[in-house]
N, CA, C and O atoms as CSV, one atom per row, in Angstrom:
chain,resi,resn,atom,element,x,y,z
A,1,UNK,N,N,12.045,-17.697,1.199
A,1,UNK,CA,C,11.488,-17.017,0.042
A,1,UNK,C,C,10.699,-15.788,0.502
A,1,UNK,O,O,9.865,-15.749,1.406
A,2,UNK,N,N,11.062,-14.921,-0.185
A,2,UNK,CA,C,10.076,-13.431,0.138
A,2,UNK,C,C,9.161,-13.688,-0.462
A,2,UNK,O,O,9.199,-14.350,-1.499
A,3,UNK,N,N,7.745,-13.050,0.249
A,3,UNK,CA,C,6.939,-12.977,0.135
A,3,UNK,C,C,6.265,-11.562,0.590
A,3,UNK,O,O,6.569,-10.992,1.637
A,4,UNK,N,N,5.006,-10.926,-0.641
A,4,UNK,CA,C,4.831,-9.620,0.154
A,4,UNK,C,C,3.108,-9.953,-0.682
A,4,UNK,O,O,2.976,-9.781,-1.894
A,5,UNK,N,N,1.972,-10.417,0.184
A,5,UNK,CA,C,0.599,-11.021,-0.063
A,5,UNK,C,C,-0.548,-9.412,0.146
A,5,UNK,O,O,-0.802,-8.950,1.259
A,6,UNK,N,N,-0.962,-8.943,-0.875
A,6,UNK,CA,C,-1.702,-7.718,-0.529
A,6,UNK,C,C,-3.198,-8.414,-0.898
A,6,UNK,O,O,-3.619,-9.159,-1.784
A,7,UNK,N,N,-3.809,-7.678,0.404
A,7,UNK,CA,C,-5.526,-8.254,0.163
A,7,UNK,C,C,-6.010,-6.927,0.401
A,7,UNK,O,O,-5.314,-5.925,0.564
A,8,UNK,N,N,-7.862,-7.036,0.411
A,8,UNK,CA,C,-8.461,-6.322,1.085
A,8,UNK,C,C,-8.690,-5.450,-0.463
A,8,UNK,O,O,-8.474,-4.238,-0.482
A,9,UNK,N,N,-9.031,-6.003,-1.419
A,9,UNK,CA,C,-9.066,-4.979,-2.576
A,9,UNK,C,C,-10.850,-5.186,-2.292
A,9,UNK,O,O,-11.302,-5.931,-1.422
A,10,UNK,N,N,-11.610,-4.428,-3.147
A,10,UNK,CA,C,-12.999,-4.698,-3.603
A,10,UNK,C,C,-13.750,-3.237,-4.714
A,10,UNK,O,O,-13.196,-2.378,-5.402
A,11,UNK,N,N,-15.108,-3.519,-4.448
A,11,UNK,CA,C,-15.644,-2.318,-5.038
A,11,UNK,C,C,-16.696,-1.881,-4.061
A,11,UNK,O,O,-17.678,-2.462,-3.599
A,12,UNK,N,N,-16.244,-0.801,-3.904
A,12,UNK,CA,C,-16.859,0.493,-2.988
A,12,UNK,C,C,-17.126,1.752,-3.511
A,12,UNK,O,O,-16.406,2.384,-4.284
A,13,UNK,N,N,-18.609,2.207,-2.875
A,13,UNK,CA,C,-18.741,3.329,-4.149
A,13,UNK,C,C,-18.280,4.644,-3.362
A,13,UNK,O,O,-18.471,4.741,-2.150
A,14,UNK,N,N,-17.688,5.610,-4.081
A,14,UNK,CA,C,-17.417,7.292,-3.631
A,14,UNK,C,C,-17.708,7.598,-2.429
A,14,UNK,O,O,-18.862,7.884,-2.111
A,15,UNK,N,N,-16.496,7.582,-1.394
A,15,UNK,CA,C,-17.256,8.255,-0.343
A,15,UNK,C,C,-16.839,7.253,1.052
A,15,UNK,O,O,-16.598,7.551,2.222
A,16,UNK,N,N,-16.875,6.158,0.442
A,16,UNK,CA,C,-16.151,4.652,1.326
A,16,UNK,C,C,-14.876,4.513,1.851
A,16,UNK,O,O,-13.924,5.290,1.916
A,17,UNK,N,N,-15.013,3.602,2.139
A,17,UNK,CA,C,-13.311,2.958,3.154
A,17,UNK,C,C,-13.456,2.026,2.399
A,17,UNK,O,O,-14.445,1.749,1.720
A,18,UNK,N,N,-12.063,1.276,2.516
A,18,UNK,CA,C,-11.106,0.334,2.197
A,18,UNK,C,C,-10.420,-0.111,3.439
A,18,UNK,O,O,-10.562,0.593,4.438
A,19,UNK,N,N,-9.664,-1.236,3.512
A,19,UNK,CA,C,-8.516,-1.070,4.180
A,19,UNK,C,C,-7.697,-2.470,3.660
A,19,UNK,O,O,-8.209,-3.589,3.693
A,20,UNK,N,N,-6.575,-2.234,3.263
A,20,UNK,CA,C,-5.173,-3.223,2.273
A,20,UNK,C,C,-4.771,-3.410,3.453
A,20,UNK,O,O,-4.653,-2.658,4.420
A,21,UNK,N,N,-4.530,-4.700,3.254
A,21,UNK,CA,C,-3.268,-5.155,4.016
A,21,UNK,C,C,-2.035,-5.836,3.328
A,21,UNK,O,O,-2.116,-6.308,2.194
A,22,UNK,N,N,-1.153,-5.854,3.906
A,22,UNK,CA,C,0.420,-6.112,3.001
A,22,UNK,C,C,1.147,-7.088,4.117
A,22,UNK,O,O,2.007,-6.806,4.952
A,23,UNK,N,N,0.375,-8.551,3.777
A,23,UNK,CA,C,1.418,-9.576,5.207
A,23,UNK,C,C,2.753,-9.955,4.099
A,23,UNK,O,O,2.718,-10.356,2.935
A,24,UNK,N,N,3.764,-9.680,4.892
A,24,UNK,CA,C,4.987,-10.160,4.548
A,24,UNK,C,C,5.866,-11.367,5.353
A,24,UNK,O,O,6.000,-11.413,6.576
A,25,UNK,N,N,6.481,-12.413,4.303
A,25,UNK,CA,C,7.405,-13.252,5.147
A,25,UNK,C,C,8.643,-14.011,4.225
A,25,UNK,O,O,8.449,-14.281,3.039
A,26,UNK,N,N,9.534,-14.223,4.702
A,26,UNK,CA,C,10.986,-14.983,4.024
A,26,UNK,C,C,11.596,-13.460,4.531
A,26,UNK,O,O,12.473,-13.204,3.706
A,27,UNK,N,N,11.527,-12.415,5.452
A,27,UNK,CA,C,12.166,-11.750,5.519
A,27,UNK,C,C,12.531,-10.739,6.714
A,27,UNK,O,O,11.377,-10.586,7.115
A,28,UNK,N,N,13.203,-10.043,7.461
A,28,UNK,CA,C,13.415,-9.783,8.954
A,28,UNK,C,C,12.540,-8.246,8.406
A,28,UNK,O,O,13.130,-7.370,7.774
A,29,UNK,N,N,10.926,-8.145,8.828
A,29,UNK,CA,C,10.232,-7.394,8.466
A,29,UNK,C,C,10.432,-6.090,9.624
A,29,UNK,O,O,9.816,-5.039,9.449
A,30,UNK,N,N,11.192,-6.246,10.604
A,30,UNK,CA,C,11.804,-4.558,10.747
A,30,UNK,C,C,12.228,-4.410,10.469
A,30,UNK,O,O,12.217,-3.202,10.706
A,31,UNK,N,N,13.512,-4.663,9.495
A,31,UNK,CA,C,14.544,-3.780,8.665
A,31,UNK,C,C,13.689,-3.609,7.260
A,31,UNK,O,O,14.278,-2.908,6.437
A,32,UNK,N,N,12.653,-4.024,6.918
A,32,UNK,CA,C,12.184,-3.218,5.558
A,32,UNK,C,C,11.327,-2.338,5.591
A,32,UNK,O,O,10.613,-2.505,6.580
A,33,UNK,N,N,11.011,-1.398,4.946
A,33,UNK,CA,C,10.373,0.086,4.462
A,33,UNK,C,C,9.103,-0.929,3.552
A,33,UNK,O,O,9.524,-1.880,2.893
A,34,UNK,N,N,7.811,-0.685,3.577
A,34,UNK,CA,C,7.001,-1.095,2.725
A,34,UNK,C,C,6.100,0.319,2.277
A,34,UNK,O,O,5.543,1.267,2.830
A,35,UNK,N,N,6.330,-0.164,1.017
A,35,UNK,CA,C,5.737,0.666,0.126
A,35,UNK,C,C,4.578,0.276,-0.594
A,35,UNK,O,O,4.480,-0.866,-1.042
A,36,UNK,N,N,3.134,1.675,-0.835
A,36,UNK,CA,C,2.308,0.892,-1.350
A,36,UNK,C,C,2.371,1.680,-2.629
A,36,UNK,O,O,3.003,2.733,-2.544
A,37,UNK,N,N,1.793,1.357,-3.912
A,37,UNK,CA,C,2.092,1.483,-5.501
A,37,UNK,C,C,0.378,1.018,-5.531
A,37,UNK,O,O,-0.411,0.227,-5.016
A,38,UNK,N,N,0.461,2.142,-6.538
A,38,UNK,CA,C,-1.074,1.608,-7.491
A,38,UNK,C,C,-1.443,2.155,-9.259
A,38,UNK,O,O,-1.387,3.341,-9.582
A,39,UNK,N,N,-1.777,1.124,-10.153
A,39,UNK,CA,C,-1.501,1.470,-11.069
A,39,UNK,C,C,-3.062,1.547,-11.826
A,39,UNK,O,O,-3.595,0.503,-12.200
A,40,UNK,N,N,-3.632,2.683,-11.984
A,40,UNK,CA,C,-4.663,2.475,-13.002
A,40,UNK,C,C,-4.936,2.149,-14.308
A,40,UNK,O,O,-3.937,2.205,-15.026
A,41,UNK,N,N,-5.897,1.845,-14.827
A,41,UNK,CA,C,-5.752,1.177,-16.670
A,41,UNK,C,C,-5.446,2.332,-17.204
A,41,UNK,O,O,-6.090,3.373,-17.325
A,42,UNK,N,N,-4.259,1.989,-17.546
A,42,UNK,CA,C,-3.886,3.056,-18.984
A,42,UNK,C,C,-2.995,3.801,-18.632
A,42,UNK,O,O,-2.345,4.275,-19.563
A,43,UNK,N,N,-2.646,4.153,-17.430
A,43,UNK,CA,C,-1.423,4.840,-16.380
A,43,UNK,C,C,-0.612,4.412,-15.988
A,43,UNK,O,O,-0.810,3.255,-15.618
A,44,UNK,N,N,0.926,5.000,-15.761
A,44,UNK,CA,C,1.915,4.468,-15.063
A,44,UNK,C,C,1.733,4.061,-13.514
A,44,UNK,O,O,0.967,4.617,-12.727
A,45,UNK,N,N,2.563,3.016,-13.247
A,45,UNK,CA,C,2.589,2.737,-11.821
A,45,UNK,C,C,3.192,3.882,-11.123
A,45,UNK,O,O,4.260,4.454,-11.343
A,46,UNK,N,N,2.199,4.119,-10.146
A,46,UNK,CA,C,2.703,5.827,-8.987
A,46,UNK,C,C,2.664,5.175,-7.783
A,46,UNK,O,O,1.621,4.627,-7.424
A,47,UNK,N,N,3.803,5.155,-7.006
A,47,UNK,CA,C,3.763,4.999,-5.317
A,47,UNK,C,C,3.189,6.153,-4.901
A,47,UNK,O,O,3.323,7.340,-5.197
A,48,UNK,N,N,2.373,5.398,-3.985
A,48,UNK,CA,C,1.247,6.768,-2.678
A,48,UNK,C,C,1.279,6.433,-1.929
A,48,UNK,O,O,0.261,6.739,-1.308
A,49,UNK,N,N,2.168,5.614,-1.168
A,49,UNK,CA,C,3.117,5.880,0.262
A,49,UNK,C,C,3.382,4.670,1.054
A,49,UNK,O,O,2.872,3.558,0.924
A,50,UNK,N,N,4.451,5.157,2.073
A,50,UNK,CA,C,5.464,4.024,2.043
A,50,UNK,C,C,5.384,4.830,3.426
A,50,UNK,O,O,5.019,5.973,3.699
A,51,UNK,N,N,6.088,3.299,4.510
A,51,UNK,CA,C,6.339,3.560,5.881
A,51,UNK,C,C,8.219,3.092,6.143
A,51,UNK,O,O,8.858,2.111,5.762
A,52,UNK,N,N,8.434,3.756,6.584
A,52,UNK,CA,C,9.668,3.677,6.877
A,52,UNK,C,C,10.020,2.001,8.457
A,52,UNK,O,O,9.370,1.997,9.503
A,53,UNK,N,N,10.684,1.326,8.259
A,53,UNK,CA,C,10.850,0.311,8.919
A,53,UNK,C,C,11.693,0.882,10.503
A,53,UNK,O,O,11.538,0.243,11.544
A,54,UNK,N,N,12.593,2.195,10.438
A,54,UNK,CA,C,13.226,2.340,11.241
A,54,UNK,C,C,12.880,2.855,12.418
A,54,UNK,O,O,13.159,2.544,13.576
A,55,UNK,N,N,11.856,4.167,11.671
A,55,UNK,CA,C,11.098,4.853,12.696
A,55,UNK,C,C,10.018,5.169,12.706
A,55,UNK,O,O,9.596,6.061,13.442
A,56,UNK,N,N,9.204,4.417,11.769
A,56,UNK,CA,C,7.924,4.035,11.416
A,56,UNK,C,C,6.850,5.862,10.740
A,56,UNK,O,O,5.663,6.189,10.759
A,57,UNK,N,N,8.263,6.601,10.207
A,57,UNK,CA,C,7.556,7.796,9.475
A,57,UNK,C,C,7.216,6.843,8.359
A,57,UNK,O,O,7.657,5.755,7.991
A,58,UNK,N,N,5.610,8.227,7.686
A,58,UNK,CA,C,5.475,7.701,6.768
A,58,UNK,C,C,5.252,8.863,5.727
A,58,UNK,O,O,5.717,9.995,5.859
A,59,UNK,N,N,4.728,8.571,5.016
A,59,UNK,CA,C,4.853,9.325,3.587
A,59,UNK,C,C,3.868,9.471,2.841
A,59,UNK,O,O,3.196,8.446,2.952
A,60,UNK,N,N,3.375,10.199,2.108
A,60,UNK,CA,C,1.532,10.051,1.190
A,60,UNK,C,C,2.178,10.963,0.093
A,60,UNK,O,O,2.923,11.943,0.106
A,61,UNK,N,N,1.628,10.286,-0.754
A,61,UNK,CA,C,1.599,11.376,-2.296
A,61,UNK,C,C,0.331,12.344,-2.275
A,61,UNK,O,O,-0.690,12.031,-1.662
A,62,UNK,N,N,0.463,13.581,-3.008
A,62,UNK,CA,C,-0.538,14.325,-2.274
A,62,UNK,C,C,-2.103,14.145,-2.755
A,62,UNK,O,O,-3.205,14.486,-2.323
A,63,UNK,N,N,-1.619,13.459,-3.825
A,63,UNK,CA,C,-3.309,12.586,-3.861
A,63,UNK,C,C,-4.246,11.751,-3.005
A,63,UNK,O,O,-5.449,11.535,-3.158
A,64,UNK,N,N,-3.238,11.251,-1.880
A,64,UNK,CA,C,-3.546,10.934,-1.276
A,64,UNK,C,C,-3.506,11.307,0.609
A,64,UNK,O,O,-3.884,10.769,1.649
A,65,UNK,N,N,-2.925,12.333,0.254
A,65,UNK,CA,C,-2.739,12.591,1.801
A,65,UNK,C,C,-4.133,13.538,2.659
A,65,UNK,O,O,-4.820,14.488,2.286
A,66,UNK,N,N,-4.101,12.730,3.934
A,66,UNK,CA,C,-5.246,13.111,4.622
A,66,UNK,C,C,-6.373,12.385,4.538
A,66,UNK,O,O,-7.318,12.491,5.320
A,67,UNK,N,N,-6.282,11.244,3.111
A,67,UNK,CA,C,-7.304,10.000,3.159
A,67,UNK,C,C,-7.255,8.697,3.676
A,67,UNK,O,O,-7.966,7.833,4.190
A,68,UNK,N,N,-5.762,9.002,3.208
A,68,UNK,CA,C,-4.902,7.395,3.350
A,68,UNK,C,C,-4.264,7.203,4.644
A,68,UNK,O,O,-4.090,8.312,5.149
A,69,UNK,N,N,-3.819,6.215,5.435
A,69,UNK,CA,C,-2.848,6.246,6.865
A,69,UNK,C,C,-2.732,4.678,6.685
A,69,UNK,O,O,-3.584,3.797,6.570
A,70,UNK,N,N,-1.516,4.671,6.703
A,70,UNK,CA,C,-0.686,3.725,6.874
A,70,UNK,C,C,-0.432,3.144,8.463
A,70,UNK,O,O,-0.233,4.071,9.249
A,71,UNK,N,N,-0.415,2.425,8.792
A,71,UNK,CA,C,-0.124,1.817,9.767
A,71,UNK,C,C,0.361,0.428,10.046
A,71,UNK,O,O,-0.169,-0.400,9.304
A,72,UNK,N,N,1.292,-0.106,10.982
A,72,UNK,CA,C,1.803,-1.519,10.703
A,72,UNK,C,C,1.827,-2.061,12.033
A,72,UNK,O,O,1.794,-1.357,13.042
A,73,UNK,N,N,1.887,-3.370,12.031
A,73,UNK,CA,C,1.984,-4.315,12.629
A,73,UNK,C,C,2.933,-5.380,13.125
A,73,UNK,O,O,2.535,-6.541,13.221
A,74,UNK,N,N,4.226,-5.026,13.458
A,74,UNK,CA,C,5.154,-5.744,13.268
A,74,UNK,C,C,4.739,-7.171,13.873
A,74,UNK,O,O,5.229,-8.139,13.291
A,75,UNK,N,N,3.867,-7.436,15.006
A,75,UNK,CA,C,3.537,-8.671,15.476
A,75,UNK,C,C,3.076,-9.757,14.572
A,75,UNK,O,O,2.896,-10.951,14.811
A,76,UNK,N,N,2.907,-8.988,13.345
A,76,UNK,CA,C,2.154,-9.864,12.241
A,76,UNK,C,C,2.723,-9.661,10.854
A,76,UNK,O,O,2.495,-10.291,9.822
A,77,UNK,N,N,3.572,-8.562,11.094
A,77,UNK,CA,C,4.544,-8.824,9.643
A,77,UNK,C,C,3.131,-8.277,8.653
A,77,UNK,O,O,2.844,-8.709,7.537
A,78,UNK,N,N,2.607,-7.532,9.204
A,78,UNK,CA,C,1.568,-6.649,8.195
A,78,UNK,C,C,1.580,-5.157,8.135
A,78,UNK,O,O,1.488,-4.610,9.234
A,79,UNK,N,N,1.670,-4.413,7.135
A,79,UNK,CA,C,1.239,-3.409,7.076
A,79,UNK,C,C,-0.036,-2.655,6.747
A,79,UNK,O,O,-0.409,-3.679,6.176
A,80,UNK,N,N,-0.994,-1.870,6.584
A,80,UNK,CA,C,-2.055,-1.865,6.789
A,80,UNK,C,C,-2.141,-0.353,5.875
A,80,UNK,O,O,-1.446,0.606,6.210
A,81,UNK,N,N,-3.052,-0.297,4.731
A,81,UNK,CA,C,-3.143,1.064,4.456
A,81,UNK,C,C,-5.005,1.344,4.282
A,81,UNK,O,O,-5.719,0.920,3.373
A,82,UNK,N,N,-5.364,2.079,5.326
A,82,UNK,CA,C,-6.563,2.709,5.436
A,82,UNK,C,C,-7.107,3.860,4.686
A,82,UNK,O,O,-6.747,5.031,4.810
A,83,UNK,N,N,-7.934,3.437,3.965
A,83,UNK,CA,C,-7.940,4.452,2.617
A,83,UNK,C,C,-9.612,4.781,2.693
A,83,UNK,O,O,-10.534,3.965,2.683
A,84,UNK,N,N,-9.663,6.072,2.761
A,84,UNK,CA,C,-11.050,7.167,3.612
A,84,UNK,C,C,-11.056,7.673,2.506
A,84,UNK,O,O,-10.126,7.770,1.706
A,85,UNK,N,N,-12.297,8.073,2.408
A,85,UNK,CA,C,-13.324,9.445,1.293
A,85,UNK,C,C,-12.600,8.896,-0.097
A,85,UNK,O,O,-11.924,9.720,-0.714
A,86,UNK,N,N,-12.712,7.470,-0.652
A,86,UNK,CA,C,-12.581,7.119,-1.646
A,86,UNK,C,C,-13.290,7.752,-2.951
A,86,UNK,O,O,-14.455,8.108,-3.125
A,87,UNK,N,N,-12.422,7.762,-3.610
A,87,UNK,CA,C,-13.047,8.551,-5.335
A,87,UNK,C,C,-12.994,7.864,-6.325
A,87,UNK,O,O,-12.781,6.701,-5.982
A,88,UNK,N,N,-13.073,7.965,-7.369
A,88,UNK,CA,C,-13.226,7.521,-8.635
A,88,UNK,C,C,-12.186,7.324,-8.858
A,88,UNK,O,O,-11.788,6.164,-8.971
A,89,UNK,N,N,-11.247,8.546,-9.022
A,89,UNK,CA,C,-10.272,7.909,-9.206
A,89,UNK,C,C,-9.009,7.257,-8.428
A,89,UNK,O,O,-7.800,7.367,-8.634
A,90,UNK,N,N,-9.617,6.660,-7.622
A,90,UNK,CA,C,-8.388,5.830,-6.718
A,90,UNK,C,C,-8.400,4.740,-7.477
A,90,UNK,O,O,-7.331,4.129,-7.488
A,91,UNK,N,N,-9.569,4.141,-8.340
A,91,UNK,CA,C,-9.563,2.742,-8.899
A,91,UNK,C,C,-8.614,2.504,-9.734
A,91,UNK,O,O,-8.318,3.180,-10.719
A,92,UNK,N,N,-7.945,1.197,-9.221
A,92,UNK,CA,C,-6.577,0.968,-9.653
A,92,UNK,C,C,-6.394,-0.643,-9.185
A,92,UNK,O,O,-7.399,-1.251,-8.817
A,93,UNK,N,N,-5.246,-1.234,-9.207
A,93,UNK,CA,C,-5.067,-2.170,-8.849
A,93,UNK,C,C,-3.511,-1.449,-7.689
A,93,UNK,O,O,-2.647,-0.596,-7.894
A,94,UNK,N,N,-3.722,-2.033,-6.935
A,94,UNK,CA,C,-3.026,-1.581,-5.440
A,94,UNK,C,C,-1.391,-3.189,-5.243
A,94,UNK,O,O,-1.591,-4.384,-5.462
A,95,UNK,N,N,-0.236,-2.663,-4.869
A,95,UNK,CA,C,0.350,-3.207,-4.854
A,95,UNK,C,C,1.233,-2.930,-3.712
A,95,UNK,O,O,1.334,-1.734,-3.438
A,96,UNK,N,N,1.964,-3.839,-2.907
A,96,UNK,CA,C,2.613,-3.105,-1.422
A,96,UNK,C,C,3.952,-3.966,-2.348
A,96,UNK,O,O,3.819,-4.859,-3.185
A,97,UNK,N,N,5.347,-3.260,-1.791
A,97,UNK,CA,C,6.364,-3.590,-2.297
A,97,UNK,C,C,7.389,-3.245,-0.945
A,97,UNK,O,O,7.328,-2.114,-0.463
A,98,UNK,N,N,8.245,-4.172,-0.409
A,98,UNK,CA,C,9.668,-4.182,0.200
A,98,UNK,C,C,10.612,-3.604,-0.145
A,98,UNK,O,O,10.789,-3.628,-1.363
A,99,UNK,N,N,11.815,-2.707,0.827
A,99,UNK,CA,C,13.318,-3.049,0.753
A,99,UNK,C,C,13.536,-1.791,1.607
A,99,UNK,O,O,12.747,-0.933,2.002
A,100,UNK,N,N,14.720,-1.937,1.748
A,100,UNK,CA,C,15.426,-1.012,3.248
A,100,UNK,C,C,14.953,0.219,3.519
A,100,UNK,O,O,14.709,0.552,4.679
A,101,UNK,N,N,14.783,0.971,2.558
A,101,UNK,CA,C,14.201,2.508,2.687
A,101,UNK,C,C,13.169,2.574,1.803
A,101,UNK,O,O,12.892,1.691,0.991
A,102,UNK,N,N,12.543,3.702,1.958
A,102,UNK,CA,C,11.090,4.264,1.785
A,102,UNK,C,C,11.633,4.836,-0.476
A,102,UNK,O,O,11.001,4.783,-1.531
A,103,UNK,N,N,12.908,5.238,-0.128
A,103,UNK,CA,C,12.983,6.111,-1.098
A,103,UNK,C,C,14.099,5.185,-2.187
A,103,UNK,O,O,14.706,5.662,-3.146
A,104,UNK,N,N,14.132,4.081,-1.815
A,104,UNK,CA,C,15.059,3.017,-3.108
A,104,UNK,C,C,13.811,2.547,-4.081
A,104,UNK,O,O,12.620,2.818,-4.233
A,105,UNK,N,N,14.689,1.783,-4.575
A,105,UNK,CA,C,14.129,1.283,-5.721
A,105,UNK,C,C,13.512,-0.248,-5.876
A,105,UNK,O,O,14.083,-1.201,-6.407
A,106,UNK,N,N,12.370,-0.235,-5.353
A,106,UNK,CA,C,11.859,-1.421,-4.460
A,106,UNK,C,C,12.347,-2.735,-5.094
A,106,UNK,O,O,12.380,-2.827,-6.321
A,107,UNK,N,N,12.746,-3.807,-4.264
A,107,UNK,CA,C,13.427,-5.265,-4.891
A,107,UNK,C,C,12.194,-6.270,-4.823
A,107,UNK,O,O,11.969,-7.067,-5.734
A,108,UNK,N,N,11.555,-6.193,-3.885
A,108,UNK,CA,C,10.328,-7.171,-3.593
A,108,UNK,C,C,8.760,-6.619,-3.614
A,108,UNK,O,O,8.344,-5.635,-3.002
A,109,UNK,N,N,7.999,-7.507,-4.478
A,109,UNK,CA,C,6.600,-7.162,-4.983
A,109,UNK,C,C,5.549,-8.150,-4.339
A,109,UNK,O,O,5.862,-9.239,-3.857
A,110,UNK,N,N,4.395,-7.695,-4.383
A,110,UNK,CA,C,3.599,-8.596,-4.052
A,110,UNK,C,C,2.308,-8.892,-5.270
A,110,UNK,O,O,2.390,-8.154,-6.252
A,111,UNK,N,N,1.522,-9.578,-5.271
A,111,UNK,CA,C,0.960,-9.140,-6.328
A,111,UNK,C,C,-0.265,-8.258,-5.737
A,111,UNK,O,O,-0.195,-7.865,-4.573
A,112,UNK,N,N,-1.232,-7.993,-6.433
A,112,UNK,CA,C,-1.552,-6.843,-6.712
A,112,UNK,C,C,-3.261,-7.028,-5.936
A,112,UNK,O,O,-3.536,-8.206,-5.711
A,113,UNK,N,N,-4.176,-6.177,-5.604
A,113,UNK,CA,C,-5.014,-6.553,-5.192
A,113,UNK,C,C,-6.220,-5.211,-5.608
A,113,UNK,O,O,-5.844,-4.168,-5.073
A,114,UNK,N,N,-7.276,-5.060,-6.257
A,114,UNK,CA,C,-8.119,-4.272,-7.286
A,114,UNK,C,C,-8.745,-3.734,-6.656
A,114,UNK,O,O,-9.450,-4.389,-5.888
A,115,UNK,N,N,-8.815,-2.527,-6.640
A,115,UNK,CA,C,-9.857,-1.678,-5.858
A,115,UNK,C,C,-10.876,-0.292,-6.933
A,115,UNK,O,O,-10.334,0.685,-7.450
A,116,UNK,N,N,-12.098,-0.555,-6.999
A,116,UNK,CA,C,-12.681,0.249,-7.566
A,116,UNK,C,C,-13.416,0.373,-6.926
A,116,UNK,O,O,-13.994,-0.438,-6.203
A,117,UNK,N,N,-13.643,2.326,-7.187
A,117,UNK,CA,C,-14.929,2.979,-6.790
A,117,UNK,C,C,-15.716,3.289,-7.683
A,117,UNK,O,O,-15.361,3.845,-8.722
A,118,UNK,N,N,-16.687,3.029,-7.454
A,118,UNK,CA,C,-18.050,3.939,-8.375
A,118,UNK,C,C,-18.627,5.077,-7.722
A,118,UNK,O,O,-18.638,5.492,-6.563
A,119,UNK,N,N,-19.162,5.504,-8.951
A,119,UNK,CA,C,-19.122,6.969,-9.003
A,119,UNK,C,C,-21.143,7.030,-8.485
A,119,UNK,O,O,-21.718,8.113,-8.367
């Protein structure tokens, strides 16, 4: 059974770190691309970046790039997203999602793990 377990949510005010983690298992976690997704109240779900399984590029939406860094762990079937100079509006509920590439249409979810900043 797949499994994709995201922790590491909380509340941190403006200005803070975070750091998500995304342990995955039921699945050969170098051939998948994990992607992280976050959806705020009242907004569509937006992916803000995903690591590629093959050659471990990665990717940031530009809301997030230069805060966020992704990094993984294959020894542990975790991926890791480090999230710097947090804002207001990053608060969202955070979700890491599976499948072969960075740029499909993700098959496997995890549930979701809440992260708010105050202002």
């Amino acid at each position: 059974e797949v499994q994709l377990q995201a922790s590491g949510g909380g509340l941190v005010q403006a200005g803070g770190s975070l750091r998500l983690s995304c342990a995955a298992s039921g699945f050969t976690f170098d051939d998948y691309a994990i992607g992280w997704f976050r959806q705020a109240p009242g907004k569509e779900r937006e992916g803000i970046s995903c690591i590629e399984s093959s050659d471990g590029s990665t990717y940031y939406t530009h809301s997030v790039k230069g805060r966020f860094t992704l990094s993984s762990d294959n020894a542990k079937n975790t991926v890791y997203l480090q999230m710097n100079s947090l804002k207001p509006e990053d608060t969202a509920v955070y979700y890491c999602a599976a499948d072969r590439l960075c740029g499909a249409n993700f098959q496997y979810w995890g549930q979701g793990t809440q992260v708010t900043v105050s202002s």
